[in-house]
ZANUMI-55965 format. One record per residue: residue number from 0; residue in three letters; chain; x, y negated, z negated of N, C-alpha, C, O in turn. Coordinates in steps of 0.1 Angstrom, whole numbers. Atoms other than C-alpha are relative to their C-alpha. Layout:
BEGIN
<node k="NUM" r="ALA" c="A" n_u="X" n_v="Y" n_w="Z" ca_u="X" ca_v="Y" ca_w="Z" c_u="X" c_v="Y" c_w="Z" o_u="X" o_v="Y" o_w="Z"/>
...
This chain:
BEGIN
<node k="0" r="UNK" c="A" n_u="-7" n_v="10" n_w="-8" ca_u="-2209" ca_v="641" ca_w="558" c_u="9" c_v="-8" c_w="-8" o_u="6" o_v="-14" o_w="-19"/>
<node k="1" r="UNK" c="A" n_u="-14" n_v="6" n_w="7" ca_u="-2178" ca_v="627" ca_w="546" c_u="-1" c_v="-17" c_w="1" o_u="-10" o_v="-23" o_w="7"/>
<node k="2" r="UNK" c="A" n_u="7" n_v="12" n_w="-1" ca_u="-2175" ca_v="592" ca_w="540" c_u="3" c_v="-11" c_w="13" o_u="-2" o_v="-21" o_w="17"/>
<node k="3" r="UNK" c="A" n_u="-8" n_v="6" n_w="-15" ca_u="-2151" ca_v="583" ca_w="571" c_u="-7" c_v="3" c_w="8" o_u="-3" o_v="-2" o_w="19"/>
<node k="4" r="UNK" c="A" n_u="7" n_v="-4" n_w="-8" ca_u="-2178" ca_v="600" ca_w="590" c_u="-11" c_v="-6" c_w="0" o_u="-17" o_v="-6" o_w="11"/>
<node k="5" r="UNK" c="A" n_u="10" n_v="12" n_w="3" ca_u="-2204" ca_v="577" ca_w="578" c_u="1" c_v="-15" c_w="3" o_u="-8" o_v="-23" o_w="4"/>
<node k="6" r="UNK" c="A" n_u="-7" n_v="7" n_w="-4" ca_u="-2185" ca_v="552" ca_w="585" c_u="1" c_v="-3" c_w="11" o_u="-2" o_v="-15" o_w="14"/>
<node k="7" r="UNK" c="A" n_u="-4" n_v="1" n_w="-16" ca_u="-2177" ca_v="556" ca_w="620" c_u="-17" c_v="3" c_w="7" o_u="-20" o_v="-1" o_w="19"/>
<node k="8" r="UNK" c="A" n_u="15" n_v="-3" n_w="0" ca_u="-2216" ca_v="566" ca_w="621" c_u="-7" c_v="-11" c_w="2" o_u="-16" o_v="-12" o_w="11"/>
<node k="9" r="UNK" c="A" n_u="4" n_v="18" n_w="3" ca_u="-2224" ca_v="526" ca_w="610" c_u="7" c_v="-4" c_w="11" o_u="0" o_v="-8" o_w="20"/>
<node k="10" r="UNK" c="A" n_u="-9" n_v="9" n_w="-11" ca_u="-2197" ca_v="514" ca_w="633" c_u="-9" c_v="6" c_w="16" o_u="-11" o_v="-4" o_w="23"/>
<node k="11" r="UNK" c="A" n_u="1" n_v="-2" n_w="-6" ca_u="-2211" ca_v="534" ca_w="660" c_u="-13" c_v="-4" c_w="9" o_u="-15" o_v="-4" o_w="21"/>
<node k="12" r="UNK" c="A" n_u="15" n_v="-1" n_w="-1" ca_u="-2248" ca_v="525" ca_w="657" c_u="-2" c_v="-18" c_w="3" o_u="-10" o_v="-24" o_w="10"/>
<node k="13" r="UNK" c="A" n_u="4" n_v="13" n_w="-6" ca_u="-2238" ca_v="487" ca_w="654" c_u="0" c_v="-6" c_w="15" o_u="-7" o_v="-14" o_w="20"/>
<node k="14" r="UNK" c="A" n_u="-2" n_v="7" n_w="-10" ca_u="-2221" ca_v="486" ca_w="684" c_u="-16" c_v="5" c_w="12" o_u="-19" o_v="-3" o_w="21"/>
<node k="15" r="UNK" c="A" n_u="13" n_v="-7" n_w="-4" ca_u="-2255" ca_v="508" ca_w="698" c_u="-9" c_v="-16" c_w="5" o_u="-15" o_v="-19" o_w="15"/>
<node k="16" r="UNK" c="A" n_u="9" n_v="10" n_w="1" ca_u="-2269" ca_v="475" ca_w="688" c_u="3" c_v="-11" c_w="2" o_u="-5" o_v="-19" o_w="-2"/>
<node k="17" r="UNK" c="A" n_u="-4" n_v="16" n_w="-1" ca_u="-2251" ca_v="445" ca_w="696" c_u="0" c_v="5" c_w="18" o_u="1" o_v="-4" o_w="26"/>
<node k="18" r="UNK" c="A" n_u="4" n_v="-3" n_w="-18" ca_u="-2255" ca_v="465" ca_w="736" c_u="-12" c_v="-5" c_w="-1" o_u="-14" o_v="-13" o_w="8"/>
<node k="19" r="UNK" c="A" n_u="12" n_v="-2" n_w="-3" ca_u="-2289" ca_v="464" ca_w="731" c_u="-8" c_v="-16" c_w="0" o_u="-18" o_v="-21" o_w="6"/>
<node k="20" r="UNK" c="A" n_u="8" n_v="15" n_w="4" ca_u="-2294" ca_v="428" ca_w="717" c_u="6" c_v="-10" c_w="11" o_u="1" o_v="-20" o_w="15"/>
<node k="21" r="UNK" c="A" n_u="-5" n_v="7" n_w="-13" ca_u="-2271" ca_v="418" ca_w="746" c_u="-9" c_v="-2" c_w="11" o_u="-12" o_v="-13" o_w="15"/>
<node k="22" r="UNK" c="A" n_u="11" n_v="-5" n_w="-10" ca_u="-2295" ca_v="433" ca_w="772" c_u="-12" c_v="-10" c_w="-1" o_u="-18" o_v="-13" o_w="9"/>
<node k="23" r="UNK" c="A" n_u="17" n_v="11" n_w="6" ca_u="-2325" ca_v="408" ca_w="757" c_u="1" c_v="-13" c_w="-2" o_u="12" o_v="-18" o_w="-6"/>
<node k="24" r="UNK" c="A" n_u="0" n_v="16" n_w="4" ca_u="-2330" ca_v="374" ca_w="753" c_u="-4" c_v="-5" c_w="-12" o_u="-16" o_v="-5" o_w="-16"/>
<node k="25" r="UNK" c="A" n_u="0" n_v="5" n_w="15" ca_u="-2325" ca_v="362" ca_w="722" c_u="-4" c_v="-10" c_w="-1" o_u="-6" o_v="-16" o_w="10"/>
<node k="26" r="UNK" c="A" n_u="-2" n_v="14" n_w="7" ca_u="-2331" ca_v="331" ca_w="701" c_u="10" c_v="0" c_w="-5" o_u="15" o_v="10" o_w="-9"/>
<node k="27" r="UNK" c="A" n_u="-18" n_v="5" n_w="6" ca_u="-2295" ca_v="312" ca_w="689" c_u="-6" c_v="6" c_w="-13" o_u="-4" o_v="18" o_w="-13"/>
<node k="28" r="UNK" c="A" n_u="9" n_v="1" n_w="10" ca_u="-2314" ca_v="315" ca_w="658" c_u="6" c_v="20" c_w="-7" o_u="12" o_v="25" o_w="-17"/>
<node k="29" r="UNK" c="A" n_u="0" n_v="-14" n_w="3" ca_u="-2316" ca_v="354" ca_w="660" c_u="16" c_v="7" c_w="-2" o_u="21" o_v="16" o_w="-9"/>
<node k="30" r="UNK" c="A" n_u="-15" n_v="-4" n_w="-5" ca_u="-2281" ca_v="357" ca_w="675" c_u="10" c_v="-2" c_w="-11" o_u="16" o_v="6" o_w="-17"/>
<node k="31" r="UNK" c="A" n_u="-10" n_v="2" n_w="14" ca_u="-2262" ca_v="338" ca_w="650" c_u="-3" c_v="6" c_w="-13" o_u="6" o_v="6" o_w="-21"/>
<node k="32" r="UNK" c="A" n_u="2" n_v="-8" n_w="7" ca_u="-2280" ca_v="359" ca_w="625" c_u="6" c_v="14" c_w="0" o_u="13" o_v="17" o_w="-10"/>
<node k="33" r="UNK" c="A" n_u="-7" n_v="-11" n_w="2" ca_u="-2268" ca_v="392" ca_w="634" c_u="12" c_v="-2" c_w="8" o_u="15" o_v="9" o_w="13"/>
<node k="34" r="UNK" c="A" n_u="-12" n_v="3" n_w="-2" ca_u="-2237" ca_v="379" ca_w="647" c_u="10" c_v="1" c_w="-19" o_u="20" o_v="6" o_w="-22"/>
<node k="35" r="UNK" c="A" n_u="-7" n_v="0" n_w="16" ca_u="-2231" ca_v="370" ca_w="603" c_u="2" c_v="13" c_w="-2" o_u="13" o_v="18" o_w="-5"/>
<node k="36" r="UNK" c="A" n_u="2" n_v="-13" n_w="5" ca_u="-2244" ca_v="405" ca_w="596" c_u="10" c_v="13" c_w="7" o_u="15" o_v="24" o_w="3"/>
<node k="37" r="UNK" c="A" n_u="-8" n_v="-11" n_w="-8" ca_u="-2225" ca_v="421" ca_w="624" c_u="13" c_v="-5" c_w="-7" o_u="17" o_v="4" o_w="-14"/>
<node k="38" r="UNK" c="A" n_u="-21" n_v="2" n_w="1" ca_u="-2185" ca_v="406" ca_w="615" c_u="-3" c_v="2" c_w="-14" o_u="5" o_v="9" o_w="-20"/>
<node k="39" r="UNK" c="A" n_u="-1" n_v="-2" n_w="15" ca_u="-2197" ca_v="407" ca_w="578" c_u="5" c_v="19" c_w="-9" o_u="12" o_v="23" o_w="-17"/>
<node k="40" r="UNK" c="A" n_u="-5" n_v="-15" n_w="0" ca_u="-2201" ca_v="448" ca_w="581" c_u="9" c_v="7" c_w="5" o_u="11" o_v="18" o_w="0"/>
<node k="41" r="UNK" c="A" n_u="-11" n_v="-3" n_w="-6" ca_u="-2172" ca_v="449" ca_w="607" c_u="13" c_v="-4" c_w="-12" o_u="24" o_v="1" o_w="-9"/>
<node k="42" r="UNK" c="A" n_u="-11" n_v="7" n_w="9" ca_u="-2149" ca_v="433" ca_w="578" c_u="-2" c_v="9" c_w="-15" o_u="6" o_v="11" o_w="-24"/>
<node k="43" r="UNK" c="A" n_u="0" n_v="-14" n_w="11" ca_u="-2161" ca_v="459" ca_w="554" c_u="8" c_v="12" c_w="3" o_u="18" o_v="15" o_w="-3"/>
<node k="44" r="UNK" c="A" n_u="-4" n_v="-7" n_w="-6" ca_u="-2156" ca_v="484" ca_w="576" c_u="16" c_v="5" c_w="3" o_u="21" o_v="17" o_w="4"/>
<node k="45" r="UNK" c="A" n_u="-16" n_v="2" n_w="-5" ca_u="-2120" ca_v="475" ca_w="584" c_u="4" c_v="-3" c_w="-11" o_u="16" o_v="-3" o_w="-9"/>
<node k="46" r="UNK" c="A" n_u="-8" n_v="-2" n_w="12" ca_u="-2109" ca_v="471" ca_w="549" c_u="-3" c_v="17" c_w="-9" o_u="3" o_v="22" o_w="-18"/>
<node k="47" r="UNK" c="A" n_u="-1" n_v="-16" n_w="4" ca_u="-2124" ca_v="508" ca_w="544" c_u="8" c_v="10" c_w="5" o_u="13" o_v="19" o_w="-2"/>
<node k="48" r="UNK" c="A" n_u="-6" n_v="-3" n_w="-11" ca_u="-2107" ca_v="520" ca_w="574" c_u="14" c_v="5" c_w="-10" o_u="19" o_v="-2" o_w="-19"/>
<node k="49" r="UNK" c="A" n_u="-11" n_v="-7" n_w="7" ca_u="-2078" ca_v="547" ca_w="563" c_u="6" c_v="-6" c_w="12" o_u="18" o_v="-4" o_w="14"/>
């Protein structure tokens, strides 16, 4: 697997998961947690981005 393929792999799985955490009731607590984790790996992501 190539690395742009791994890549789009992560990106594909977060958004997997920011559907799923939508669907549930969170705590602010939980939310603003992987809200950091989510834009933090989106900002990786997009400076790997060919």
């Amino acid at each position: 697997m190539s690395e742009k393929q791994k890549l789009e792999r992560i990106r594909q799985t977060l958004d997997d998961l920011e559907k799923e955490v939508d669907d549930k009731e969170v705590t602010r607590d939980y939310w603003e947690g992987f809200c950091k984790v989510f834009n933090a790996v989106e900002a990786v992501l997009d400076e790997n981005s060919d």
